[in-house]
Each structure stands twice: as structure tokens, then as C-alpha cells.
FIROKOL-343744 format. One line per 5 residues: number of its first residue (from 0); for each residue y, z, x of N, C-alpha, C, O. Coordinates in steps of 0.02 Angstrom, whole numbers, plus 32768, in hexadecimal, padded with zeros to 4 digits. Layout:
<rs>
NUM) Y Z X Y Z X Y Z X Y Z X; ...;
</rs>
This chain:
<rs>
0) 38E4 5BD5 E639 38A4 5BE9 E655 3880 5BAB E66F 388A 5B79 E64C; 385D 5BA4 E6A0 384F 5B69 E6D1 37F8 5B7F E6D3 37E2 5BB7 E6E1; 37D6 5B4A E6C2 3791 5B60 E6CD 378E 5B41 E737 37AD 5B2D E768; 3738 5B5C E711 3716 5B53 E763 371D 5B0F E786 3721 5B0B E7C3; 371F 5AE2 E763 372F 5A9B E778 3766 5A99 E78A 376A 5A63 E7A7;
5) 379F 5AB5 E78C 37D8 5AB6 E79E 37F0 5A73 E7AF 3806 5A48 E789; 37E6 5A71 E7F4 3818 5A2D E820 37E7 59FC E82F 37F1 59D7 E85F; 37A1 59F8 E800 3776 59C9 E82D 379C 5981 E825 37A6 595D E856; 37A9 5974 E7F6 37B5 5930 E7DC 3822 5929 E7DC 383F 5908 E7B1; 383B 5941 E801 3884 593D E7FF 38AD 58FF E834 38E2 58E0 E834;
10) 3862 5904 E867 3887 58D4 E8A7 38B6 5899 E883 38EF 5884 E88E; 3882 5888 E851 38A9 5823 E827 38C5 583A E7E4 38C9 5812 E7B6; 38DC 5881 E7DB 3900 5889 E799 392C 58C6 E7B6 3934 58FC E799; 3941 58B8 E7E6 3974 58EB E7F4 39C8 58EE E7D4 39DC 58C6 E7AA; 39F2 5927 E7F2 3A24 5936 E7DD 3A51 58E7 E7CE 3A60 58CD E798;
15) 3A57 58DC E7EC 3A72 5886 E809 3A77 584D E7D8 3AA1 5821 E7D1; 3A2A 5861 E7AE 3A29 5815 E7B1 3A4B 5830 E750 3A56 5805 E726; 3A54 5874 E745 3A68 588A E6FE 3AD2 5877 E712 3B03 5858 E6FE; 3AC0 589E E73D 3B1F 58A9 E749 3B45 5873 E770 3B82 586A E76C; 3B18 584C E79C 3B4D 5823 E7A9 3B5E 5845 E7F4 3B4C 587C E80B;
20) 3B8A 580A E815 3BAB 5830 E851 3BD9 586A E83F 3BFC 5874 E80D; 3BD2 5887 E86C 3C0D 58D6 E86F 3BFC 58F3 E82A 3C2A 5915 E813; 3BD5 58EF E810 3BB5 591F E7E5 3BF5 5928 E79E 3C15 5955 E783; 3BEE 58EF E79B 3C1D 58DB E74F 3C05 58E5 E729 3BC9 58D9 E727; 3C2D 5907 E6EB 3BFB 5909 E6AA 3BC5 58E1 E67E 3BD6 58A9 E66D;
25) 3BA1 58EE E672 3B6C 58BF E659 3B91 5897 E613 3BBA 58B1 E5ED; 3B77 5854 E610 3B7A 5841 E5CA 3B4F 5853 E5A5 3B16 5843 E5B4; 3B5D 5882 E55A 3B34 5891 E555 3B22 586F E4FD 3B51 5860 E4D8; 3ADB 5866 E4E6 3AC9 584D E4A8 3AB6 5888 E480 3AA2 58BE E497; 3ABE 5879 E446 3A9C 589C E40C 3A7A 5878 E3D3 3A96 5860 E3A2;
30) 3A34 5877 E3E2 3A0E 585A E3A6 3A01 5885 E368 39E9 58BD E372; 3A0C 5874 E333 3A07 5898 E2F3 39E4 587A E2C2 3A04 5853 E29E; 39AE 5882 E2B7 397B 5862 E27E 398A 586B E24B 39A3 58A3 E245; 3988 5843 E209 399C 585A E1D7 397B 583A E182 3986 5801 E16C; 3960 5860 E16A 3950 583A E143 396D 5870 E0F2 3969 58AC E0E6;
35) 398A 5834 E0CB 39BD 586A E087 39CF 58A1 E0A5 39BF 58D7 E08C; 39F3 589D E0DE 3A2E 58E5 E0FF 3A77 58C1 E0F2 3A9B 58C8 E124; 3A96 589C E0BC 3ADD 5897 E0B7 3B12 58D6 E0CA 3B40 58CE E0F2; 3B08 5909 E0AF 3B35 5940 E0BC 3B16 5967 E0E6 3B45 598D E0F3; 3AE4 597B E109 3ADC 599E E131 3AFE 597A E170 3B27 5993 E197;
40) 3AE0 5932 E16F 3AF8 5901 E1B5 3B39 5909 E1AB 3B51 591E E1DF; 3B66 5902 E17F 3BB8 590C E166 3BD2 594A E1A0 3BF6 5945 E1D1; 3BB6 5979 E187 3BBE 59C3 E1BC 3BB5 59C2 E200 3BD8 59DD E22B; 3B75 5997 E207 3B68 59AA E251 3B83 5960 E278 3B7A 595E E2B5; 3B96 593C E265 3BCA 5906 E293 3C0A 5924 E29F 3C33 591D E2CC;
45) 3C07 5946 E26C 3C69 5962 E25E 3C67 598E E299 3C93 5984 E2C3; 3C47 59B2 E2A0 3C36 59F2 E2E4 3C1D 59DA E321 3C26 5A07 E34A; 3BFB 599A E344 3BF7 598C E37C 3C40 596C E391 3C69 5950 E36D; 3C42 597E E3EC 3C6C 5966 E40D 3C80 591C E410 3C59 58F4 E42B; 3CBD 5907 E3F3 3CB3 58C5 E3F1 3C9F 5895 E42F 3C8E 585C E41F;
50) 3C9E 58A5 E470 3C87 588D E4A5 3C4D 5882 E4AE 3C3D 586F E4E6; 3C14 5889 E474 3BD5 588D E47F 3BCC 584E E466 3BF2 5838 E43C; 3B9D 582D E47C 3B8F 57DF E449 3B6A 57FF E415 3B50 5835 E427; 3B5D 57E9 E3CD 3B1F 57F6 E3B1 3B13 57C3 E399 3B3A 5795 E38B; 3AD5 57C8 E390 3A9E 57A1 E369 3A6F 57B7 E32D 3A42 57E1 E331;
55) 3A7F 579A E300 3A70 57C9 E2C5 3A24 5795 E2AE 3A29 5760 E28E; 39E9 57AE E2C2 39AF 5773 E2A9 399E 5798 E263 39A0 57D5 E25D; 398B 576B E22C 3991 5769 E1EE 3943 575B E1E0 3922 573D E20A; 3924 5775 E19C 38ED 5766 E19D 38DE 574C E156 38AB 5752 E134; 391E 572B E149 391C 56FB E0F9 3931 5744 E0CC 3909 575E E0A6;
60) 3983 5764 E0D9 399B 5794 E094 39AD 575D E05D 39B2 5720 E062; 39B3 5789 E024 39BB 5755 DFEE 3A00 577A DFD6 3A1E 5768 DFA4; 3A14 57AC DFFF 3A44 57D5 DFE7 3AA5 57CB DFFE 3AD7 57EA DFEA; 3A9D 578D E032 3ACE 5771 E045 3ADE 57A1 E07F 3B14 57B9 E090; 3A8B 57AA E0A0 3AB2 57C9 E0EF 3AC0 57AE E124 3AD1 57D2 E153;
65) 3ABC 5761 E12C 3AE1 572F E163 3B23 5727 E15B 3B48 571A E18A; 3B3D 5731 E109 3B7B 5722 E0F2 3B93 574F E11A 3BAD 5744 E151; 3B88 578C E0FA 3BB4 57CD E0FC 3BB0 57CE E178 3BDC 57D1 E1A3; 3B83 57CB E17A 3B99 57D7 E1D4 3BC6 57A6 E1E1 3BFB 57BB E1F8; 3BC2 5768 E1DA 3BFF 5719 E1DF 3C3F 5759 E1D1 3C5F 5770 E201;
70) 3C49 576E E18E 3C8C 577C E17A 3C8E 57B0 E1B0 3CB2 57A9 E1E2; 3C66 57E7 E1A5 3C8B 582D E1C5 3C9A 5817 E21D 3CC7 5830 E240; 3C65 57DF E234 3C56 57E9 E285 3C67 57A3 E28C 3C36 5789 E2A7; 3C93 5778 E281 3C88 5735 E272 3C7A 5704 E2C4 3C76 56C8 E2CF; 3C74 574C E2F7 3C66 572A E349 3C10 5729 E346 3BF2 5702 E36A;
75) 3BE0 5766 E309 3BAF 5759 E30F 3B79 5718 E329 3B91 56E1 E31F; 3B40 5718 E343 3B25 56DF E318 3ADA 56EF E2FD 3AAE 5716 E30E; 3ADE 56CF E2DA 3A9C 56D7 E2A1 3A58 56AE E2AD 3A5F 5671 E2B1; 3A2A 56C1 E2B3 39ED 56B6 E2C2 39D8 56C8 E287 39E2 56FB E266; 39AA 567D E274 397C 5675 E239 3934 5654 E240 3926 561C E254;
80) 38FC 569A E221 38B1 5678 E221 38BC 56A5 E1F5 38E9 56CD E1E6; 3868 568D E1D9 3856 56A2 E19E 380A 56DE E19C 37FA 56F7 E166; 37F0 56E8 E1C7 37AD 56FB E1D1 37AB 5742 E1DC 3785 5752 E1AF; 37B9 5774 E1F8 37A6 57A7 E207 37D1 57E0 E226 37E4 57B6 E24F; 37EA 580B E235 3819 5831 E263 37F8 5820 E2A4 3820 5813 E2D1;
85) 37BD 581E E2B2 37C4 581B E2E7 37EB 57CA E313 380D 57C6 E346; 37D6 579B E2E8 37F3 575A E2E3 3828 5784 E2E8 381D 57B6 E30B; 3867 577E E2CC 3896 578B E2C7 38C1 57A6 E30B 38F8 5796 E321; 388D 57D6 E323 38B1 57FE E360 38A0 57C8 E394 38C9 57BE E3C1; 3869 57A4 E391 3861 5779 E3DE 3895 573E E3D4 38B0 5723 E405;
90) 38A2 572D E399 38DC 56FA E391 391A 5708 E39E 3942 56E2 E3B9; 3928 574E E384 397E 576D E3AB 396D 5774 E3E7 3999 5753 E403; 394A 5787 E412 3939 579D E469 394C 574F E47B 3980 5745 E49A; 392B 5726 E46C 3924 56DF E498 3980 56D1 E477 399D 56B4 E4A6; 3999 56D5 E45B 39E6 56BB E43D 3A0C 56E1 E455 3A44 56CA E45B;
95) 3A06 5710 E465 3A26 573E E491 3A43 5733 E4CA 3A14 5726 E4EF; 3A7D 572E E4F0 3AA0 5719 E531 3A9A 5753 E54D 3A8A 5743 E586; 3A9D 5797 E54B 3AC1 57B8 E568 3A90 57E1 E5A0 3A54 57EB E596; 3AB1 57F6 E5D8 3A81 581C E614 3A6C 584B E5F4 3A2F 584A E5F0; 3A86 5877 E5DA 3A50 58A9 E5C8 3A5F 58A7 E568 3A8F 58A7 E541;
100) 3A11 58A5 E565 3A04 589A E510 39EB 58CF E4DF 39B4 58E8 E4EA; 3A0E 58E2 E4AB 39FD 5925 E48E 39F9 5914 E42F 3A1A 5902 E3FF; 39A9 592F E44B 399B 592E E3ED 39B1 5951 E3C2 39D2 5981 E3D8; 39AC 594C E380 39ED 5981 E360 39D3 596A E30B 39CB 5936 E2EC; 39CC 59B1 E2FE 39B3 59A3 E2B3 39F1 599E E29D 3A23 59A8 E2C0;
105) 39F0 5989 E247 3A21 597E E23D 3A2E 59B2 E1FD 3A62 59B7 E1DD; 39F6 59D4 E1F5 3A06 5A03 E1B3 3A22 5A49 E1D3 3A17 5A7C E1B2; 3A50 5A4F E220 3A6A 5A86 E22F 3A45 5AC2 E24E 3A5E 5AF7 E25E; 39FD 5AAE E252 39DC 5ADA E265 39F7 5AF1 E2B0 39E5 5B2A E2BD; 3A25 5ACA E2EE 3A32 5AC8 E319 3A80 5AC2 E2FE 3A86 5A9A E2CF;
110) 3AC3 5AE7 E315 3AFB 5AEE E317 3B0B 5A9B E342 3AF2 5A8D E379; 3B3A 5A68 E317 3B58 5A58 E361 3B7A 5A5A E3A6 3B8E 5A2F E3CC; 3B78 5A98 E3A6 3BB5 5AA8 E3DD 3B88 5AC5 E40D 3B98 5AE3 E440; 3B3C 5AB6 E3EF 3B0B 5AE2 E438 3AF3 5A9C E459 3AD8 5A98 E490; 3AFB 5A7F E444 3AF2 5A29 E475 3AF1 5A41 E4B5 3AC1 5A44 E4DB;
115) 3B32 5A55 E4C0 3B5A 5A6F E506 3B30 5A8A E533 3B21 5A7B E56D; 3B1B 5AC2 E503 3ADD 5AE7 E535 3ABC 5ACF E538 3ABD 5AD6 E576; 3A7E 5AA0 E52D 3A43 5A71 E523 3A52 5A49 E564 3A27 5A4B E590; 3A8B 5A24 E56D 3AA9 5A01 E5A9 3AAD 5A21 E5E4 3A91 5A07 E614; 3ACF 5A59 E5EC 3AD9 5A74 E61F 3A93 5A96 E63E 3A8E 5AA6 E679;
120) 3A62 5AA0 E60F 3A2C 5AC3 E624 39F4 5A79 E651 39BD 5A7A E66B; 3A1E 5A4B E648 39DF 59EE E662 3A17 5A0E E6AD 3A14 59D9 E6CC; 3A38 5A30 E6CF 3A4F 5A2E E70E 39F8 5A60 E739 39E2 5A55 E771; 39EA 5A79 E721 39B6 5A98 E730 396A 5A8B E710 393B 5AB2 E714; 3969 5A51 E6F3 392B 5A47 E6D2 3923 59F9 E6B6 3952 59D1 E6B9;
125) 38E3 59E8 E69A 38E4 598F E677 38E3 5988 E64B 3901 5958 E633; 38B5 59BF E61A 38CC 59BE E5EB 38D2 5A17 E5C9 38AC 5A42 E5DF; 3904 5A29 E596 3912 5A42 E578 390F 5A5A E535 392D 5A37 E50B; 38EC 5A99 E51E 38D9 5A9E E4C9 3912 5ADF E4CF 392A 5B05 E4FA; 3917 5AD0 E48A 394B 5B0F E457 392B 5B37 E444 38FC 5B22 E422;
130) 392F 5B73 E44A 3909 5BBD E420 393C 5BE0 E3DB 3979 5BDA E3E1; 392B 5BF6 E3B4 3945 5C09 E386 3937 5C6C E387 3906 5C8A E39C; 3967 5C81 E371 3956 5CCF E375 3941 5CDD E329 395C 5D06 E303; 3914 5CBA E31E 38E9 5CD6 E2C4 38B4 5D06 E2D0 38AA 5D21 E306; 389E 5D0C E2AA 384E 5D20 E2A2 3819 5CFE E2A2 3827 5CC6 E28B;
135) 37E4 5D02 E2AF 37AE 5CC1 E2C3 3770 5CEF E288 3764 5D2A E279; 3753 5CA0 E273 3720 5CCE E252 36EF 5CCE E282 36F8 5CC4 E2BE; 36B3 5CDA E260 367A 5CEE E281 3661 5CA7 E2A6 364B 5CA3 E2DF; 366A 5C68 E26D 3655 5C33 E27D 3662 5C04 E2B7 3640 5BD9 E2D2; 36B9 5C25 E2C6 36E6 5BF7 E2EB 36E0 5C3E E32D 3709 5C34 E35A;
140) 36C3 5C69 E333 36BB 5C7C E361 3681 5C5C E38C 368A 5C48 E3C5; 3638 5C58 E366 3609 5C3A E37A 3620 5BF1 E389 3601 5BE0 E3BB; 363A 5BD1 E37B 3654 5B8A E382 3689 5B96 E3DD 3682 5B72 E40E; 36B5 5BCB E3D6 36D2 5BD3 E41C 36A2 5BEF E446 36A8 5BDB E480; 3667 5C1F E43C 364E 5C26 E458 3612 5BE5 E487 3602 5BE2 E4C3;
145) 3602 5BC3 E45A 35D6 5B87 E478 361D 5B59 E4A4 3613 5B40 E4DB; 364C 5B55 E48C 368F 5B26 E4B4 3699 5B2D E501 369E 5B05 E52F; 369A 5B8B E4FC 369D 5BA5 E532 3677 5BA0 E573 3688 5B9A E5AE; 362B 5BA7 E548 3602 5B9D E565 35E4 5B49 E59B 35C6 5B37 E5CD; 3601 5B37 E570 35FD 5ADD E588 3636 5AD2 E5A1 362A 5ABA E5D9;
150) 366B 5AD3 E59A 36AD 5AB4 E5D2 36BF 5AE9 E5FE 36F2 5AE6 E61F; 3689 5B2D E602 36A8 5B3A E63F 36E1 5B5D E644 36EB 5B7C E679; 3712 5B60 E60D 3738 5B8A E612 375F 5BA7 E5D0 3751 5B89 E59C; 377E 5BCD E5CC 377B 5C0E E58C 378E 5BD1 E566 37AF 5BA2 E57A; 3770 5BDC E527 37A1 5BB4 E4CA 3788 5BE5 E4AA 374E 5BFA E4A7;
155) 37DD 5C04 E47F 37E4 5C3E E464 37E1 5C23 E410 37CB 5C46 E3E3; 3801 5BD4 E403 3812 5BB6 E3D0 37FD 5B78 E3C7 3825 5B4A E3C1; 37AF 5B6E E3C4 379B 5B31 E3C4 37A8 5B00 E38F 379A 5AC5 E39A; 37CB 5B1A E345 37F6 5AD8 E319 383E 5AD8 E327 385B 5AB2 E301; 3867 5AF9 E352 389C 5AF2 E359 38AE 5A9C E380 38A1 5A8E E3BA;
160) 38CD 5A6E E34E 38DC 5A1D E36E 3904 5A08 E390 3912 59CD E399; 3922 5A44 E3AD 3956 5A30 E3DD 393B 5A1F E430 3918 5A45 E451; 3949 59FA E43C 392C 59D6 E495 394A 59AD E4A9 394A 5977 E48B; 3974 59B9 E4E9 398B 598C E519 3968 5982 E54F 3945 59AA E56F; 3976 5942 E55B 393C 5920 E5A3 3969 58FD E5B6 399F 58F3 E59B;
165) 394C 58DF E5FA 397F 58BE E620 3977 5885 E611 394E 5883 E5E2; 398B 5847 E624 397D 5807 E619 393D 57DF E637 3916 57B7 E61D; 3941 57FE E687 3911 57D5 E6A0 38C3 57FF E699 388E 57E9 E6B1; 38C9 583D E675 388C 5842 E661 3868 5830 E61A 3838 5850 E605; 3889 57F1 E5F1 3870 57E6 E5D4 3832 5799 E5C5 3820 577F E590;
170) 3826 578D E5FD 37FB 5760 E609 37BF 5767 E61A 378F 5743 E60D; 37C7 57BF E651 3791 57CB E656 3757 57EF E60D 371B 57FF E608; 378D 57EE E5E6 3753 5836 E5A6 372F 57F7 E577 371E 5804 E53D; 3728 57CB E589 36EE 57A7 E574 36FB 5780 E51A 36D1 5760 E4FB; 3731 578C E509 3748 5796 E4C7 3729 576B E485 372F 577F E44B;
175) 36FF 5720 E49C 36EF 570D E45D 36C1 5730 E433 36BF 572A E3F6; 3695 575B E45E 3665 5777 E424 3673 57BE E3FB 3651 57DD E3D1; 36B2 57CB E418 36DB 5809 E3E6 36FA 57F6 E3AF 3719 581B E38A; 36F0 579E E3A5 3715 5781 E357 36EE 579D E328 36FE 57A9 E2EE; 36BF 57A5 E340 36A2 57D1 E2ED 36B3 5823 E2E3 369F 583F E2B0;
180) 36DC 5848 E31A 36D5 588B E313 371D 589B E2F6 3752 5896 E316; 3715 58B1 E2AC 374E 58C0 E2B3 3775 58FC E2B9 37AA 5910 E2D2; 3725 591E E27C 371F 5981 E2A2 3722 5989 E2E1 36F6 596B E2FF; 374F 59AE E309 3745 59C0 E34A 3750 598D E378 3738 598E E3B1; 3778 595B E35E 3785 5930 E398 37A3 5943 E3D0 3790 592F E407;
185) 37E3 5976 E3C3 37F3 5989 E3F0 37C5 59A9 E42B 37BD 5996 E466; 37AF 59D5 E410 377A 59FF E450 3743 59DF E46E 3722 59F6 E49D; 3736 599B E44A 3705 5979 E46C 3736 5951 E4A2 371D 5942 E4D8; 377B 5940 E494 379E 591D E4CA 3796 596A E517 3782 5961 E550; 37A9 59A3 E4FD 379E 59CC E53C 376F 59D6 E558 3771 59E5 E594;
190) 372A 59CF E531 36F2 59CC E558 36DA 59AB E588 36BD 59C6 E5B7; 36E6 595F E582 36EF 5920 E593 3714 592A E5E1 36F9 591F E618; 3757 5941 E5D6 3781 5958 E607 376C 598C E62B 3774 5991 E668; 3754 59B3 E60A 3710 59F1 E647 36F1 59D0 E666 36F7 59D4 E6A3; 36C1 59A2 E64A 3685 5989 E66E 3688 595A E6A2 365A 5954 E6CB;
195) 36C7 5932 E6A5 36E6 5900 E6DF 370F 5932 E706 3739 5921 E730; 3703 596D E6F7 372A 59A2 E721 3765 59B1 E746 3772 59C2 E780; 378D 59A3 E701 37CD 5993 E713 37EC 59E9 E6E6 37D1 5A10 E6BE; 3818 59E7 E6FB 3842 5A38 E6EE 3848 5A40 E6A2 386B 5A13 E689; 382C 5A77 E66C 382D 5A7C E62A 3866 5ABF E629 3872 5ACB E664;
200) 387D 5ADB E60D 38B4 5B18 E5F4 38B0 5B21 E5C3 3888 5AFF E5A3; 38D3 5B4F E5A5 38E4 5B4F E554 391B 5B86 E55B 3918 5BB3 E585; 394E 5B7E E52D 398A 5B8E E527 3980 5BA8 E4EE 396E 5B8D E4BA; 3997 5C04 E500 398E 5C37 E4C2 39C8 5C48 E48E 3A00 5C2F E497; 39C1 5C60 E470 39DE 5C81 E426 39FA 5C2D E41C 3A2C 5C2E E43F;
205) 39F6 5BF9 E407 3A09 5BBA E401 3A24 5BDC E3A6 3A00 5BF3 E37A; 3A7C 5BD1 E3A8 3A8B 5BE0 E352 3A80 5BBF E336 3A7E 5B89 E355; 3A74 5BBA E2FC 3A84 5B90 E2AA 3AD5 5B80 E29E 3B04 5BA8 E29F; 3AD7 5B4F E295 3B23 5B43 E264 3B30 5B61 E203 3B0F 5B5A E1D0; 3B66 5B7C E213 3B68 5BA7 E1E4 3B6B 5BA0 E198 3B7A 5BCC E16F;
210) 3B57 5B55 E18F 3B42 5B2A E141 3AEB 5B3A E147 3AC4 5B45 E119; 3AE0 5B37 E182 3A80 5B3D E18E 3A6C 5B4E E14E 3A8B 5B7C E132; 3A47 5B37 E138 3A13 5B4D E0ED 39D8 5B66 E10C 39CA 5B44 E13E; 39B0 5B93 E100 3982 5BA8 E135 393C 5B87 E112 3950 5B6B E0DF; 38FE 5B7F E116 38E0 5B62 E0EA 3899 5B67 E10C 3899 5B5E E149;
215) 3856 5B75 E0EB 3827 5B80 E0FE 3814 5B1C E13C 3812 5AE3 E125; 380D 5B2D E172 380D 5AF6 E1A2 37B8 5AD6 E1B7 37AB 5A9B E1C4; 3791 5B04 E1B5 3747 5AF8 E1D3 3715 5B19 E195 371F 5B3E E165; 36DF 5AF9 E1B2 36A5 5B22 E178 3663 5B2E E194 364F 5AF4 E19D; 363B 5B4E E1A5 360B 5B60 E1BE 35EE 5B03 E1C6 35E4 5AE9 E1FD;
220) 35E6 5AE5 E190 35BB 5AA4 E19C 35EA 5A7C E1D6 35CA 5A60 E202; 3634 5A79 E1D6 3657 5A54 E203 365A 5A83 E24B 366B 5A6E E282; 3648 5AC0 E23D 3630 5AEB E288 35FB 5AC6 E2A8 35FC 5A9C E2D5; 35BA 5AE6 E27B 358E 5AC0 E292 3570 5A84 E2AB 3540 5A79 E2D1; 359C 5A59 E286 35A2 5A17 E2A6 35C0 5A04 E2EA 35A7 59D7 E30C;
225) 35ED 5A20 E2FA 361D 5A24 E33C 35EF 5A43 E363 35DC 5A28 E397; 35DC 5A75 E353 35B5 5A98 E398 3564 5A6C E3B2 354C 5A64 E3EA; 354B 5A57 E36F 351D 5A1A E386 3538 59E0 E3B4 3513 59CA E3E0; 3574 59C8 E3AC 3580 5995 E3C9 357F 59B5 E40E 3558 59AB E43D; 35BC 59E6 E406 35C2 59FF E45D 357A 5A0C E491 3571 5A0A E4CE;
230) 3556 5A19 E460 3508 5A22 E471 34D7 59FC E482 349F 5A0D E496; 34F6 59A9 E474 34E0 5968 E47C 34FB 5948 E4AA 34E1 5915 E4C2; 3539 5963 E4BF 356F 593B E4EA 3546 592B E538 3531 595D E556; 353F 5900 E54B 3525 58F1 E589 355A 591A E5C1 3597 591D E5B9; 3533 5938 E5FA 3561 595B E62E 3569 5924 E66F 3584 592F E6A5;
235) 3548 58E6 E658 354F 58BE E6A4 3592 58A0 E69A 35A8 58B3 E664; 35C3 5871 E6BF 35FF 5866 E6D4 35F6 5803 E6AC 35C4 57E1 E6A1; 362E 57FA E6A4 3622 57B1 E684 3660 578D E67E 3690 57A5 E660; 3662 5754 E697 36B1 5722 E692 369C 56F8 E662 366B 56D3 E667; 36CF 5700 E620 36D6 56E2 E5F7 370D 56E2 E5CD 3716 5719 E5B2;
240) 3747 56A4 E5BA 3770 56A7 E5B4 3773 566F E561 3751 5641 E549; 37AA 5693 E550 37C0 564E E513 3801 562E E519 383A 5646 E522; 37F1 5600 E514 3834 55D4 E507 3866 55F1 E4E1 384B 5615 E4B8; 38A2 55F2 E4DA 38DD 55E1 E4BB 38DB 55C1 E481 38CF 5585 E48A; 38E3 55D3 E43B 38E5 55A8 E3FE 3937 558A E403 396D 55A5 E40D;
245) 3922 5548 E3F6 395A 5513 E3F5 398D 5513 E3BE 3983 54FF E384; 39D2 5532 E3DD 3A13 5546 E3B2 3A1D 54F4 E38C 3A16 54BB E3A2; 3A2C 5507 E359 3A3D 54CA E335 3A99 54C4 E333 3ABD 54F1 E349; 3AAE 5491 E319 3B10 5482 E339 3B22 54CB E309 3B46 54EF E32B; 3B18 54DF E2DB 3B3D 551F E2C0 3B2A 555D E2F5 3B53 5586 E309;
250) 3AF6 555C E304 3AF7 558C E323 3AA7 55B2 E307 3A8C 55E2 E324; 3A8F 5594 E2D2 3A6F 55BB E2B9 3A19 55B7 E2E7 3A0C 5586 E30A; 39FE 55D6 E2E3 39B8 55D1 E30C 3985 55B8 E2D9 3980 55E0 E2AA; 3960 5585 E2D4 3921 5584 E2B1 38E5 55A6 E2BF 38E6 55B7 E2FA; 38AD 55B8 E2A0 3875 55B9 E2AA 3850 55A1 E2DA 3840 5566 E2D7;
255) 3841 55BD E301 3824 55A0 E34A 37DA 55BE E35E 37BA 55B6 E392; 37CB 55DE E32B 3778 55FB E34C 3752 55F3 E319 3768 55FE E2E1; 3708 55DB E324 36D1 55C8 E317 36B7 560A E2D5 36AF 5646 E2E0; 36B1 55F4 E2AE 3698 5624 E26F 3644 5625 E27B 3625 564E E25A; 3628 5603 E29F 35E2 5607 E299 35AF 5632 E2B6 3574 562A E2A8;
</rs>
């Protein structure tokens, strides 16, 4: 589904600059946040396509979940800060190589094998959210309902964390001041991507992998909080970019953003 903004913003993020000449497959990334997910991350490395790079950013487990991705994924690489999920996700995005980049919980809430679809849906759009076929409560309806209302175009599943974007739209979504969000980071990255009016979608019945533990996800106070922000979000247009945190010789990423 394509809101009203459709093609304003596609001229400098077109098909091209994702695929390459003759419209070659994308390289594609998978960032996976993780904090004490040893065995869930176990499952869901084991199930992505090995052609995908991933990047597994870590948010200090104590449970040996850098170990366990090294062993199961040992092409991974591991991204380490200590501060926040949302930290976490802007540190896998910037470590990330690949043309088109796809977030990915790691407790299964998203199947790996729907990557695929998430990708194929950036041929028609910039960025991309996952829908889930659950039940919504009352809370997370009012929460899609205000989403809807502000980007412009339908969100059926506003905690669902699955989102692919393209590469070169990630400079424009303004990203240092989303280090503190870590509720709803995702949907604040699509909003972001509405408002520079670049192409939003969302890709329906998105499955679960079939270890999924299902587990109460939002709470009226983390609703309400999200829909304030979206409610705060400035609608004017803004270039602002972050640097790249500096890979160290293992590979590992340090801490690169300002706690203050």
C-alpha cells in the first residue's frame, strides 16, 4: 500500500541506485538487535538466507549471545554498544553494507524466510513495514490509528519490527535524535520517511517462525508514549546525517553516540 506522497521524493532514490545496472539483485543486510536472545538468535540465523550479510548489534547480553551468533553464523558481524535499543539499531544501520537493509527482531516475531518479501516490496517503495495477522487491542489500534493519520498512509501493525529501507534513504530520516527511541523506533523511522516524502508500504499477513513465543509486546503507557512522540514529530523536511561508527581490526563496532 503506497501513501499520498507516493513518488515525491524517488527522483535521487530510485530503482538504480538499490539494484545496480540491469537490475541485479540487491545486496541485501539484516540487522538484528539483541540483547540476552542466545537461543532465539540461534533459530533465527539458522533460517536466514545465507547470502544476506548480517549484523547482529548487541546491547551488552550477559547470556553469551555474541558467542552463540560467531558459532552458528560465523560470516556474521557483531556490533557492540551499550545504551539503548534504539542505540543499538542506529549502530547495526550505519555497519550495515548492504543496498537494501532489513530490521529483524530476533525473538521470531517475524519468520526468516519473509525477509524476501520485505525486499522485493523496496522495488516499489523506500521504505517498507511488516504487518502481522493478530488481533490488535484497543490500545494498538488507537496507536495505528494516530500512525495512519500522520504518514499518510494505512499502518495496520504499528509494533510489528520488521522494516526494510533502501540505503540511500537513510541519511535523509534525520537519525541522531531517534537514539533515545527505543519504543517505536521503527515507526518513527517510517514517519520520517513519509515526511521527506518518499514511498512508505507495508507488507501483509507478515508470519511468525514457528519457535515464536508469543508474549504481551506494548502497554497502554508505551502506546501512549509513541503516539505523543508521533504528535511532536516536526512535519518540515531536514538534512541530517551521522557518521559511521569506526569498525575496530576484529570487526567489532564501538560505541559511537553521545549519551548526553
Amino acid at each position: 500500500m503506497v501513501g499520498p506522497r507516493a513518488r515525491a521524493g524517488r527522483a535521487d532514490v530510485g530503482r538504480n541506485d538499490m539494484h545496480g545496472p540491469g537490475g541485479a539483485r540487491p545486496s541485501v543486510s539484516v540487522v538484528v538487535p539483541t540483547l540476552n536472545e542466545r537461543r532465539n538468535v540461534e533459530r533465527l540465523l539458522a533460517g536466514l538466507d545465507p547470502a544476506y550479510e548480517v549484523v547482529v548489534s548487541d546491547g551488552g547480553s550477559l547470556d553469551g549471545t555474541p558467542d552463540a551468533v560467531r558459532r552458528v553464523r560465523p560470516s556474521s558481524r557483531v556490533v557492540t554498544q551499550g545504551w539503548s535499543r534504539g542505540t543499538s539499531m542506529l549502530a547495526g544501520l550505519h555497519a550495515a553494507r548492504g543496498d537494501a537493509l532489513v530490521l529483524l527482531d530476533a525473538d521470531g516475531s517475524t519468520c526468516p524466510t519473509e525477509v524476501a518479501r520485505l525486499v522485493i516490496a523496496l522495488d516499489d517503495a523506500d521504505l517498507v513495514r511488516g504487518s502481522r495477522p493478530t488481533r490488535r487491542s484497543v490500545a494498538d489500534a488507537a496507536l495505528a490509528a494516530v500512525a495512519t493519520a500522520r504518514l499518510g498512509t494505512r499502518i495496520t501493525d504499528p509494533w510489528c519490527g520488521a522494516t526494510a529501507l533502501r540505503r540511500p534513504v537513510v541519511p535523509r530520516l534525520g537519525l541522531p535524535d531517534l537514539a533515545r527511541h527505543g519504543a517505536g523506533f521503527e515507526l518513527l523511522l517510517a514517519f520520517r520517511a513519509a515526511r521527506e516524502g518518499l514511498t512508505v508500504c507495508e507488507v501483509p499477513d507478515v508470519r511468525a517462525a514457528e519457535w515464536h513465543r508469543s508474549f504481551p509486546t506494548s502497554s497502554l503507557t508505551e502506546n501512549s508514549r509513541v503516539i505523543r512522540t508521533l504528535l511532536t514529530e516536526r512535519r518540515s523536511p531536514f538534512a541530517q546525517t551521522v557518521p559511521a561508527p569506526r569498525p575496530t581490526v576484529d570487526g567489532v563496532v564501538p560505541q559511537a553516540y553521545d549519551r548526553s
